[in-house]
C-alpha positions as CSV (number, residue, x, y, z in Angstrom):
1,X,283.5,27.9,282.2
2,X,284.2,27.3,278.5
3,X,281.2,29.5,277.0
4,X,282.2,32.2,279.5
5,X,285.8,32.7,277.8
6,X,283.5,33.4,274.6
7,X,281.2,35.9,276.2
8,X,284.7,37.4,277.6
9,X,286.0,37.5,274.5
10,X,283.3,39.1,272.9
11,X,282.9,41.5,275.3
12,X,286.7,42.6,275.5
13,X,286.3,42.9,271.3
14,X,283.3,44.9,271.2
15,X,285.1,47.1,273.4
16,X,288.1,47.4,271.2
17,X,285.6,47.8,268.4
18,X,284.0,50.5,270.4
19,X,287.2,52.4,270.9
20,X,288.6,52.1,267.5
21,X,285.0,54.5,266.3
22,X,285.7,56.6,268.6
23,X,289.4,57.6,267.5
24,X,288.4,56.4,263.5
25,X,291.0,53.5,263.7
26,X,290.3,51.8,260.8
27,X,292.8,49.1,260.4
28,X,291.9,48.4,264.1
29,X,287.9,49.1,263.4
30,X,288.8,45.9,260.8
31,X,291.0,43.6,262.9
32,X,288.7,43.2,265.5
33,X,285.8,41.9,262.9
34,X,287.8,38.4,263.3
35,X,287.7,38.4,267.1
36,X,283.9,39.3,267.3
37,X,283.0,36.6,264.7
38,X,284.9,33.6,266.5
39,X,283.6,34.6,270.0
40,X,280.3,35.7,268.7
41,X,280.0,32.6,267.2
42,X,281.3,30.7,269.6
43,X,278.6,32.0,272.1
44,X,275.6,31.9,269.7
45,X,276.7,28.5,269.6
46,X,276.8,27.6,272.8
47,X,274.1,29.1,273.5
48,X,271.9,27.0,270.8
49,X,273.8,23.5,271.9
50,X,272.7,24.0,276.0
51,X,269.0,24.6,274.8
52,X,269.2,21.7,272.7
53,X,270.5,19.3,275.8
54,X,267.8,17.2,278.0
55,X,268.1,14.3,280.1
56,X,266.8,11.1,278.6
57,X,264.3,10.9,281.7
58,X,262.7,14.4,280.2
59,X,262.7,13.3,276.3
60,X,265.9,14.0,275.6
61,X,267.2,11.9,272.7
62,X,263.9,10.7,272.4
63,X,263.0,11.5,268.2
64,X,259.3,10.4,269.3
65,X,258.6,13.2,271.8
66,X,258.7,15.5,269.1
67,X,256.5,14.5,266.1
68,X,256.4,17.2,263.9
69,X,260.4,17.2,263.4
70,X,260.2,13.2,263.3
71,X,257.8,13.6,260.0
72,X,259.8,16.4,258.7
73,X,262.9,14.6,259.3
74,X,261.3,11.0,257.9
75,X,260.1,12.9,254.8
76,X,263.3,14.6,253.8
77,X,265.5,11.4,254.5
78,X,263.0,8.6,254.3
79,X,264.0,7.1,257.9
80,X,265.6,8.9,261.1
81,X,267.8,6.0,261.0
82,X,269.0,7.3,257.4
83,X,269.1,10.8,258.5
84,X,271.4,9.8,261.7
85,X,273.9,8.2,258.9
86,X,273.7,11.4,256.6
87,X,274.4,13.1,260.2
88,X,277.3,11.4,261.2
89,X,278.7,11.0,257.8
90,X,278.6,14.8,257.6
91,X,279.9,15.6,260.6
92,X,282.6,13.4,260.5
93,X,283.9,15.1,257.3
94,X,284.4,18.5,259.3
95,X,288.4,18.8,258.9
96,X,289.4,20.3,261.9
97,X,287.0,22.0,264.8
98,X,284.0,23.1,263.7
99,X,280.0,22.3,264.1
100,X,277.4,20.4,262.4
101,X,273.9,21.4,262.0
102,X,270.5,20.4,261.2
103,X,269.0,23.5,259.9
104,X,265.4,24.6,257.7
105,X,264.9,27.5,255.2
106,X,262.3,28.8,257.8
107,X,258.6,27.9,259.1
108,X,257.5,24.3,257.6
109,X,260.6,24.4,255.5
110,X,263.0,22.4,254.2
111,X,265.3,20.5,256.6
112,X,268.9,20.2,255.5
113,X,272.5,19.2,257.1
114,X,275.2,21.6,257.0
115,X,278.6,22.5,258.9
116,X,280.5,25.6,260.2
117,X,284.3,25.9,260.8
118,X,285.1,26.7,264.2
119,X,283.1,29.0,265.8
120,X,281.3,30.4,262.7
121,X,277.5,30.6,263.0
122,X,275.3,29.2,261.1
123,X,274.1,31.6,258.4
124,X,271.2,32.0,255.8
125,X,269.5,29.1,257.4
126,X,268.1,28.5,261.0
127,X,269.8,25.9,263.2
128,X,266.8,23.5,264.4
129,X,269.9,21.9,266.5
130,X,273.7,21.6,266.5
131,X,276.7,19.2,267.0
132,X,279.8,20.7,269.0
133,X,282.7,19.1,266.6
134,X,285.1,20.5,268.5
135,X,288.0,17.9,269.8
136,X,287.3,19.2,273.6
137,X,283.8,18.1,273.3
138,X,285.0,14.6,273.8
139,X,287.1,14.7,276.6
């Protein structure tokens, strides 16, 4: 499936990453960074997104059936309905493939909405939830 090309991908570059140690290969040891970052990211993603999915007959989509982040998100945006349009309006700014995340500062903290390009993962914040942006999310 599509996360398993990512998991193959990162597997085949930390491979590569292994062998370039061994024989000191630095220009490799550096070129592979890029390949374990996008499929990395790609399956730290992924693997966020499916944990995030639930069928509407289990609570899925339903803000109510969890309180705490409907308060958080009500005091940081004044509505959910308002949040939803920073969402969107966010999201929809991402030029090209990327992601869109609600994330927090940590425990109890602050929520906020940010985006990654394509598979980058979200960094110095935790991801409470994220958005696939890419185009073959849609089809």
């Amino acid at each position: 499936n599509h996360h398993q090309t990512y998991v193959n991908g990162l597997n085949a570059a930390l491979e590569a990453q292994k062998k370039a140690a061994e024989a000191n290969d630095v220009p490799k040891l550096v070129s592979v960074q890029q390949a374990i970052k996008f499929n990395g990211g790609g399956h730290i993603n992924h693997s966020l997104f499916w944990k995030n999915l639930a069928p509407e007959k289990s609570g899925g989509g339903k803000i109510d059936q969890a309180p705490v982040l409907k308060a958080a998100i009500e005091q940081r945006w004044g509505s959910f309905d308002k949040f939803k349009d920073a969402f969107n309006t966010t999201l929809l700014g991402i030029q090209g493939s990327g992601w869109g995340w609600l994330v927090t500062d940590g425990p109890k903290g602050k929520l906020d909405i940010t985006t990654t390009h394509d598979q980058d993962p979200v960094t110095g914040a935790a991801p409470v939830f994220g958005v696939d942006m890419w185009e073959h999310a849609y089809y």
